[in-house]
C-alpha positions, 0 to 999 in steps of 0.5 A: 879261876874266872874268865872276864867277858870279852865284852859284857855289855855296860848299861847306864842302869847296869851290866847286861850279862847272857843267859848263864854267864855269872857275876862273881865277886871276891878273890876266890869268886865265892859270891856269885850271881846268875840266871840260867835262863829258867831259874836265878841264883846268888851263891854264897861259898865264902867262909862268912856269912851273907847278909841281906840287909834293908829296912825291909826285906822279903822273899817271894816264889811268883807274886807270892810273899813267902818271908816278910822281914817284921818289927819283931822277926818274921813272918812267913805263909805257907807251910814250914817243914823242921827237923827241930823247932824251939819256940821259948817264951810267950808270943803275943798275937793279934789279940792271941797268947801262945804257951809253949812248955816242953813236954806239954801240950800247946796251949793258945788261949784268946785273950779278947775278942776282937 
């Protein structure tokens, strides 16, 4: 399966791998970590899930926050591409009541001004 480095350089702060080498764990190599030397990556082939827990946690593209984990789930800037969306029950939101009813219209209704 996988082929260790001869010598992988070990730092107090970590391991030093080349461009395109690959940090794999697990038996069968199933998570992997590597950079190419453009674009990063974290592969996760296992039959689990891979979780990526923190107190907070978010995802960025550059300097830009696209995910940010929240109290209440998440929250997330730009635009949202779905096949499928399910938005059951009422959100509430800044001051703001969002109505979903399937088959309806949307309604969002401002409760007070703010």
């Amino acid at each position: 399966t996988s082929q260790a480095l001869a010598d992988p350089t070990l730092l107090a702060e970590g391991v030093k791998l080349e461009d395109g080498h690959k940090i794999q764990l697990g038996d069968s190599d199933d998570l992997q970590i590597y950079h190419d030397g453009s674009d990063s990556f974290i592969t996760d082939t296992g039959a689990g899930d891979l979780y990526i827990q923190g107190s907070e946690v978010t995802l960025k593209r550059g300097a830009d926050t696209k995910l940010n984990k929240t109290l209440y789930g998440v929250q997330v800037t730009g635009r949202i591409d779905a096949t499928d969306i399910d938005l059951s029950g009422t959100i509430l939101s800044d001051g703001f009541k969002f109505m979903p009813e399937v088959g309806r219209d949307i309604f969002i209704i401002l409760i007070s001004a703010i």
